[in-house]
C-alpha positions as CSV (number, residue, x, y, z in Angstrom):
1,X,-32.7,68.2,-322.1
2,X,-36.2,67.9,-322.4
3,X,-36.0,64.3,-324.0
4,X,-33.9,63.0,-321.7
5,X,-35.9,63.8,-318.7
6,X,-39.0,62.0,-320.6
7,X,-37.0,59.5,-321.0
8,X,-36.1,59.0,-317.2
9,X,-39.5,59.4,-316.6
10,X,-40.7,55.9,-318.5
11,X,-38.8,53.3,-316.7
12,X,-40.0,55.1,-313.1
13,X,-43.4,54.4,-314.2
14,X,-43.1,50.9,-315.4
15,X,-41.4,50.1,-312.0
16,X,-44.5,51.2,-309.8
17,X,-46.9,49.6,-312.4
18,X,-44.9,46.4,-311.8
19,X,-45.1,46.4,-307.8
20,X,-48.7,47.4,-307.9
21,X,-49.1,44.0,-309.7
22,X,-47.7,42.6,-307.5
23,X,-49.4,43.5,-304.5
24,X,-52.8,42.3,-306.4
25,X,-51.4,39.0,-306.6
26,X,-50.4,38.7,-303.1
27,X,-53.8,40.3,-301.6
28,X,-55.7,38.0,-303.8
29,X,-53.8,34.6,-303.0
30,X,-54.0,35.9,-298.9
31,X,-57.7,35.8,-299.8
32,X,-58.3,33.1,-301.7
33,X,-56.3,31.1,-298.5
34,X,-58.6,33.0,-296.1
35,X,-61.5,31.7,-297.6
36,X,-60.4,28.2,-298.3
37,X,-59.7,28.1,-294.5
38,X,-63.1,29.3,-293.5
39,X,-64.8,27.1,-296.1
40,X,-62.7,23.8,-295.2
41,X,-62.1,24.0,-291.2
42,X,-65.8,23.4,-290.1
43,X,-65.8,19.9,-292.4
44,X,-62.1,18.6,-291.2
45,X,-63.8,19.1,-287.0
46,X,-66.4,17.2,-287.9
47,X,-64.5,14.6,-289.9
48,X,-62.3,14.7,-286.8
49,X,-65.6,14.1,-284.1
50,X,-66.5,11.2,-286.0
51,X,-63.1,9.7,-286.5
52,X,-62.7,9.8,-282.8
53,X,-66.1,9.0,-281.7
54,X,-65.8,5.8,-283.8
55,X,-62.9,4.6,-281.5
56,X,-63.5,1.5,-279.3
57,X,-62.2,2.4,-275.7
58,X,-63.9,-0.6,-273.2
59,X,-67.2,-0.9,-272.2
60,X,-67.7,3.1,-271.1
61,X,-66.6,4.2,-274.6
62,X,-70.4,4.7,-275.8
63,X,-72.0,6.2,-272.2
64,X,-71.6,9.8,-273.8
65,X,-69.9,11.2,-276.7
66,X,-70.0,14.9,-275.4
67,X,-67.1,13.8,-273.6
68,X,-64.1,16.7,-274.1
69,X,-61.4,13.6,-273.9
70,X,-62.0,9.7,-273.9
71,X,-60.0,8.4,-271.2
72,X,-58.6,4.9,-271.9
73,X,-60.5,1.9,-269.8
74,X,-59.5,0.3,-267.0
75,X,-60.1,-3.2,-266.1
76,X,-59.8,-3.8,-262.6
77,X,-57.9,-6.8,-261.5
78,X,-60.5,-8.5,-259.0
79,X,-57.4,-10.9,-257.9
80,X,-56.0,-7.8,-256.0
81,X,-56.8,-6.3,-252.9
82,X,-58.4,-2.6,-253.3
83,X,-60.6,-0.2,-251.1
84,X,-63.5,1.2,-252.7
85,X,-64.7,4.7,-252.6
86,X,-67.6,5.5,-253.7
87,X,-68.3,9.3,-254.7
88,X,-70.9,11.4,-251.8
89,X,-73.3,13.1,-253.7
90,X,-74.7,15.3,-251.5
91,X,-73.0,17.8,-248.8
92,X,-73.3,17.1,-245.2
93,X,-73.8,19.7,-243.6
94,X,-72.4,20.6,-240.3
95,X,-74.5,20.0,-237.1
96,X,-74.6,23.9,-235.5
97,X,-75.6,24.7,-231.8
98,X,-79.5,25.6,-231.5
99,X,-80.8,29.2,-229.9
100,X,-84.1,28.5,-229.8
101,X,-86.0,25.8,-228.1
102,X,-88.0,23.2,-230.5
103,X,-90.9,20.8,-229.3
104,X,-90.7,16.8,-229.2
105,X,-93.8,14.6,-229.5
106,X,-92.6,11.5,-227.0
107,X,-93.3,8.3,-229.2
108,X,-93.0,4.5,-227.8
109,X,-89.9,3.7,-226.8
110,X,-88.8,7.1,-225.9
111,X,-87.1,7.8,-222.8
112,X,-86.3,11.2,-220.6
113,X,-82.5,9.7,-220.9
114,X,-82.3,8.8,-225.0
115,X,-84.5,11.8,-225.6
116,X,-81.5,14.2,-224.1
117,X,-78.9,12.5,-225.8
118,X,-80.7,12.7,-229.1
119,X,-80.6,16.4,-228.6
120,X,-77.1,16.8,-227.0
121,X,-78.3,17.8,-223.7
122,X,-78.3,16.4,-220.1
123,X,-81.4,14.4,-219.1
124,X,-81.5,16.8,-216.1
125,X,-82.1,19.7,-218.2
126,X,-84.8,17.9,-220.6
127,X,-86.5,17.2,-216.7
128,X,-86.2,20.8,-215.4
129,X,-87.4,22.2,-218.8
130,X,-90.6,20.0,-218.9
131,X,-91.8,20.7,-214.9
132,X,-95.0,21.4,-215.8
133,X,-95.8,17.8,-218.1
134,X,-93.4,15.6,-216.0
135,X,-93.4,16.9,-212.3
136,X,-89.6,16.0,-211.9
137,X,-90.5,12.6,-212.4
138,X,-88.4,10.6,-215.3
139,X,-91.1,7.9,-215.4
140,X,-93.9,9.8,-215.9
141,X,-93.3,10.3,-219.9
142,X,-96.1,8.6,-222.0
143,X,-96.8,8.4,-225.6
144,X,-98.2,11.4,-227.0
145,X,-96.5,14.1,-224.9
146,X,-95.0,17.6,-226.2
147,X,-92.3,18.1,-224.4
148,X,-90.4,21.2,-225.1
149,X,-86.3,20.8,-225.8
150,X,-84.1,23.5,-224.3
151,X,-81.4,24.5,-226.6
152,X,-78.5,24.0,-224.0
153,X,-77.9,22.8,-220.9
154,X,-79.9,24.2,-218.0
155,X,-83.3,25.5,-217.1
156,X,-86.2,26.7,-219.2
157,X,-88.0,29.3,-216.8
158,X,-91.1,31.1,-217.5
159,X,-90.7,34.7,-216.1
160,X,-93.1,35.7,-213.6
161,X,-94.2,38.7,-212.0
162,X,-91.3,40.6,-209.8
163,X,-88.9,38.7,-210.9
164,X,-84.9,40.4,-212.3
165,X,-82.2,38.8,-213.5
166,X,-80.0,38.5,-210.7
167,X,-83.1,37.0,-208.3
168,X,-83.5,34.2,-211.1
169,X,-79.9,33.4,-211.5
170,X,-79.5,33.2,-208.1
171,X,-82.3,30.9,-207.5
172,X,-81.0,28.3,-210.2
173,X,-77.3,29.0,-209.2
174,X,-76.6,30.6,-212.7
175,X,-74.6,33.3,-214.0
176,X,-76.3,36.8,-215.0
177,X,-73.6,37.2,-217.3
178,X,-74.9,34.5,-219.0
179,X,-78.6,34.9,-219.0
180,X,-77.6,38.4,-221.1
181,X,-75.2,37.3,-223.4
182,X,-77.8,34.2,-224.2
183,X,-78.4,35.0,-228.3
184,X,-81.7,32.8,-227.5
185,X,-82.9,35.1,-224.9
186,X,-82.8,38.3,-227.4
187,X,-81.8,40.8,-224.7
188,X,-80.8,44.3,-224.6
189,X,-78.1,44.4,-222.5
190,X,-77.6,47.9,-222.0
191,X,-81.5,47.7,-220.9
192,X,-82.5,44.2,-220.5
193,X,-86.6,44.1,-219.7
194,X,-88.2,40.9,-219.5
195,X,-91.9,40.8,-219.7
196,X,-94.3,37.9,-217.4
197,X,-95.0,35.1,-219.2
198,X,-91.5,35.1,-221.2
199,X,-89.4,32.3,-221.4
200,X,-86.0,32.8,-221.1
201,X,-83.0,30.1,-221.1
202,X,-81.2,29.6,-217.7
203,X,-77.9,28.6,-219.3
204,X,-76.0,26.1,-216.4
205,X,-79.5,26.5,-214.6
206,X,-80.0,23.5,-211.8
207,X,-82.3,22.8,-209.2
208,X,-83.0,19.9,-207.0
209,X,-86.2,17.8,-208.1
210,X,-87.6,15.0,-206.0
211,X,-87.0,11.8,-206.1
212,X,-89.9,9.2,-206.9
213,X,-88.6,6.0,-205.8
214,X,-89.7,2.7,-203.9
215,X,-88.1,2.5,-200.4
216,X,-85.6,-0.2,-199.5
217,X,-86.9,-3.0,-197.9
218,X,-84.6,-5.6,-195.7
219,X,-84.9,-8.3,-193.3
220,X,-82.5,-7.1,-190.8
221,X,-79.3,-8.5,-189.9
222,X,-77.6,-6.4,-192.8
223,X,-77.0,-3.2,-191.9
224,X,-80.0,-1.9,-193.0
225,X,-83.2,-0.7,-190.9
226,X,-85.3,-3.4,-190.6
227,X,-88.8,-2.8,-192.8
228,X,-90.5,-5.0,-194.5
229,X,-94.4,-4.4,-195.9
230,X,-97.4,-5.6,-193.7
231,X,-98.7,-8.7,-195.7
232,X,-94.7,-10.0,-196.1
233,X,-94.5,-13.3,-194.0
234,X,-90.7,-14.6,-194.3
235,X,-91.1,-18.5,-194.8
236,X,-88.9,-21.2,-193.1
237,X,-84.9,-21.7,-193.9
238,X,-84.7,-18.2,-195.1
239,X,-81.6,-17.6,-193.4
240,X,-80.1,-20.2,-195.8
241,X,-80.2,-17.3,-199.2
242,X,-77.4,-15.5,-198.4
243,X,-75.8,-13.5,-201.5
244,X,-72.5,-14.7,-202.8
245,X,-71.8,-10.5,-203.1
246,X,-71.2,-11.2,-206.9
247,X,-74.1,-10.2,-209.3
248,X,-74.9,-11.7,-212.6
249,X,-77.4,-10.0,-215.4
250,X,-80.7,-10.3,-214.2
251,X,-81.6,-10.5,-218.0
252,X,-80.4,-12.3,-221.3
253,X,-79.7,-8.9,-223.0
254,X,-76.8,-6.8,-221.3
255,X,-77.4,-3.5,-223.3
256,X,-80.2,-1.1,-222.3
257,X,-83.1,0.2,-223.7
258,X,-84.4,3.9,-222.3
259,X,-83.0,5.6,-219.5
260,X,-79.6,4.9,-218.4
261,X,-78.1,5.9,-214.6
262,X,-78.8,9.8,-213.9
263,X,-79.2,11.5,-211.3
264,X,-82.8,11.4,-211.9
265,X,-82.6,8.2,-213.0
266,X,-80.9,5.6,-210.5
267,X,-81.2,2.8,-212.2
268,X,-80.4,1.5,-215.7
269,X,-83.4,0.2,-218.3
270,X,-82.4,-3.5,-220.0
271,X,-83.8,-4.0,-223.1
272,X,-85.7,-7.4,-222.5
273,X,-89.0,-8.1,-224.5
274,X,-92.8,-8.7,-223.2
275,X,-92.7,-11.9,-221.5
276,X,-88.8,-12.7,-221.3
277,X,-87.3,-14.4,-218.3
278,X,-86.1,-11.6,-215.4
279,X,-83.4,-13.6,-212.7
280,X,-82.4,-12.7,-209.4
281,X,-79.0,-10.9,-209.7
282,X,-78.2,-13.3,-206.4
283,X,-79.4,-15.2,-204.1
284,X,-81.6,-13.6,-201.3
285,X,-85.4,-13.2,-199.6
286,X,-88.1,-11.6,-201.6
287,X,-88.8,-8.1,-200.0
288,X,-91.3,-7.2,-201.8
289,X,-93.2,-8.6,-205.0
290,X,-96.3,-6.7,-205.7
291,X,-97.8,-3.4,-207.5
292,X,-96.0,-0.1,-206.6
293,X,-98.5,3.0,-207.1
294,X,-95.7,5.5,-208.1
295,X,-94.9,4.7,-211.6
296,X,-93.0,1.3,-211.5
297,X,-95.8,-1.0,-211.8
298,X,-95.6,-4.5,-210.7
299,X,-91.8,-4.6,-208.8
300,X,-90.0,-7.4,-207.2
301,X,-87.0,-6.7,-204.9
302,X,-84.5,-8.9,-203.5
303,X,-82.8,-7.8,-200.1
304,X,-79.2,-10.4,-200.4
305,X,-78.5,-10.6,-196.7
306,X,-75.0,-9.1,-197.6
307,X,-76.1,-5.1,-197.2
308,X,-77.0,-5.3,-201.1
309,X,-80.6,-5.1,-202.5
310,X,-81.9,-5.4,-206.0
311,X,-84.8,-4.1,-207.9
312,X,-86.9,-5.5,-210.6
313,X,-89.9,-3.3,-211.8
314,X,-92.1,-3.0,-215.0
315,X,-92.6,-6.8,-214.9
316,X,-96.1,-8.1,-216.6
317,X,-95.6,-11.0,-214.1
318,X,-94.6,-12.2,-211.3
319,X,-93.0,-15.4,-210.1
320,X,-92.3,-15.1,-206.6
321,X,-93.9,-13.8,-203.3
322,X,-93.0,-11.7,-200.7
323,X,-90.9,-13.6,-197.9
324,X,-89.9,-16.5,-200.3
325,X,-86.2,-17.6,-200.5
326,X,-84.6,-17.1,-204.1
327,X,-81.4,-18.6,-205.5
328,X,-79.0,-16.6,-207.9
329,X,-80.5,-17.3,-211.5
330,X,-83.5,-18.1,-210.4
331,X,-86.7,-16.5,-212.3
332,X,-88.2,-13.9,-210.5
333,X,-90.8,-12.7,-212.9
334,X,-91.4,-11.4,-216.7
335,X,-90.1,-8.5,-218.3
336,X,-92.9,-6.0,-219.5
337,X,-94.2,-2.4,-219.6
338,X,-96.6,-1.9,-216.9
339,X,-96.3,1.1,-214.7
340,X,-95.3,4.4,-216.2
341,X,-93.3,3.1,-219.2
342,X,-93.3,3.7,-222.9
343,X,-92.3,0.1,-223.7
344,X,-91.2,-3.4,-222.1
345,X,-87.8,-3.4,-220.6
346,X,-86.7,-4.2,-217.0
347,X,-85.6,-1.1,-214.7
348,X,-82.7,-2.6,-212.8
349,X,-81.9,-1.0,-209.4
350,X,-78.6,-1.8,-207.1
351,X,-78.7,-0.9,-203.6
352,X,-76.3,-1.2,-201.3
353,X,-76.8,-0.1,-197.0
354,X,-80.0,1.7,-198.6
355,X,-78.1,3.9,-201.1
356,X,-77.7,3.6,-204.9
357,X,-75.4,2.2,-206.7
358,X,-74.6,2.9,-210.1
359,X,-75.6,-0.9,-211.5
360,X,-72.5,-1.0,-214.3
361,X,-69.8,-1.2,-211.4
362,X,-71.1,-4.2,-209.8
363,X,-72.3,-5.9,-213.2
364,X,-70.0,-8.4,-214.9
């Protein structure tokens, strides 16, 4: 019995011997691919890099070869009708609404009118906001000023002494509600206190401002009281310039140049260089042709027999005298900046029974 179990004993032993063999093999040819791999990858990528950097692909094949992927190159067809975009490098950023007010140094050129509009606000505001350096008067700006730009539309008001909420909103016909609510104004609203000397935004703030403007002068007969100045002597065969009642451009340009019609503004500014030709808008006597002391400098003015009136001002010269007999087109004066102006250009006024009109609906 004994030998038989010994006997059973020797093949069981050879079997393990023979799969422990075998595992050796495999384990060692697992390796041995292991490290091939590790050894071998490395030099195939960069036998790959070069292969592919060596490719020809157009004319943007060699502008970088950190490129993940050459793309194939295109050849536009110039034959064929395209649109091209061009790629915007930086962001633009969106314009957002100001809370604070910020200061503007007036330069040549500048006008109450392009000022506002520059600044998305009404001229009427900019004038209210700026009482102090313009005294309500539009042509009174000059080179050099600091005038102060109200974030919104309405009144800049400095608070003074006694003064509440609801006396100041009713003065500039505002809304309390919205003197509080004003981020600009910083305001506790369940305990809003204001201290003198503050300034505080009057949102939808108005007031009425005077108006600085040359009187309208007529030689009778057209519905208009009958004024003319003291040293105006109407010549012979006037009668003969009556207006046709159709105005032309009393300049060569027809696009302005400043201020355009405002309420504080009742006229409109035509760009027109130092020294160009001004025309009467139609025929009519000279009421006037001479300096005027409030700002419009040397001002020639047309009464057209009809009920209209027209008036020239900032010329550098003048063509005609008072009580003279013009015909439409004629040349009246030259275009310049004397007066209170920040550069030539000819302020255009249309009249009509002694009121304003706005000039653009009676121009051509």
């Amino acid at each position: 019995m004994e030998n038989s179990s010994q006997e059973n004993k020797q093949p069981e032993k050879k079997t393990q011997g023979h799969q422990l063999w075998i595992s050796w093999v495999v384990t060692a040819v697992l390796v041995a691919i292991l490290v091939s791999v590790l050894y071998w990858q490395p030099i195939l990528a960069r036998q790959l890099d070069e292969q592919s950097s060596a490719v020809a692909i157009g004319p943007a094949a060699d502008v970088s070869t950190e490129a993940l992927a050459n793309m194939p190159y295109f050849k536009i067809n110039e034959a064929e009708t395209y649109l091209l975009r061009r790629p915007e490098t930086q962001t633009i950023a969106p314009t957002r609404p100001r809370s604070e007010p910020v200061e503007y140094t007036v330069e040549s050129g500048d006008a109450i009118f392009s000022i506002a509009s520059k600044y998305n606000i009404t001229p009427e505001s900019l004038l209210w906001s700026n009482y102090d350096v313009l005294k309500d008067d539009p042509h009174s700006i000059r080179p050099g000023q600091v005038l102060t730009i109200p974030p919104t539309d309405g009144i800049l008001y400095e608070w003074e002494e006694g003064d509440t909420v609801e006396t100041v909103a009713a003065e500039f016909e505002a809304n309390v509600d919205d003197i509080l609510s004003w981020s600009g104004n910083q305001l506790d609203l369940t305990n809003p206190e204001i201290e003198t000397g503050d300034v505080v935004m009057i949102p939808g703030g108005q007031r009425e401002f005077q108006q600085w403007v040359v009187p309208t002068y007529s030689v009778g007969g057209d519905g208009v009281l009958s004024s003319l100045p003291s040293n105006c002597v109407l010549t012979d065969n006037t009668a003969y310039y009556y207006g046709t009642g159709f105005l032309i451009w009393p300049a060569a340009n027809h696009y302005l140049s400043g201020n355009d019609y405002w309420s504080g503004h009742l006229a409109i500014d035509i760009a027109a260089g130092t020294g160009a030709p001004i025309y009467a808008s139609d025929s009519g006597i000279v009421t006037f042709a001479g300096w005027n002391s409030n700002g419009y400098g040397y001002v020639v003015m047309v009464d057209h027999l009809n009920g209209y009136s027209t008036l020239y001002a900032h010329l550098s010269q003048i063509a005609v005298s008072c009580g003279s007999g013009v015909y439409q087109g004629q040349v009246l004066g030259y275009a310049g900046s004397t007066g209170n102006s920040t550069g030539p250009h000819l302020h255009y006024e249309v009249r009509y029974l002694g009121g304003f009109l706005n000039p653009w609906t009676v121009l051509p």
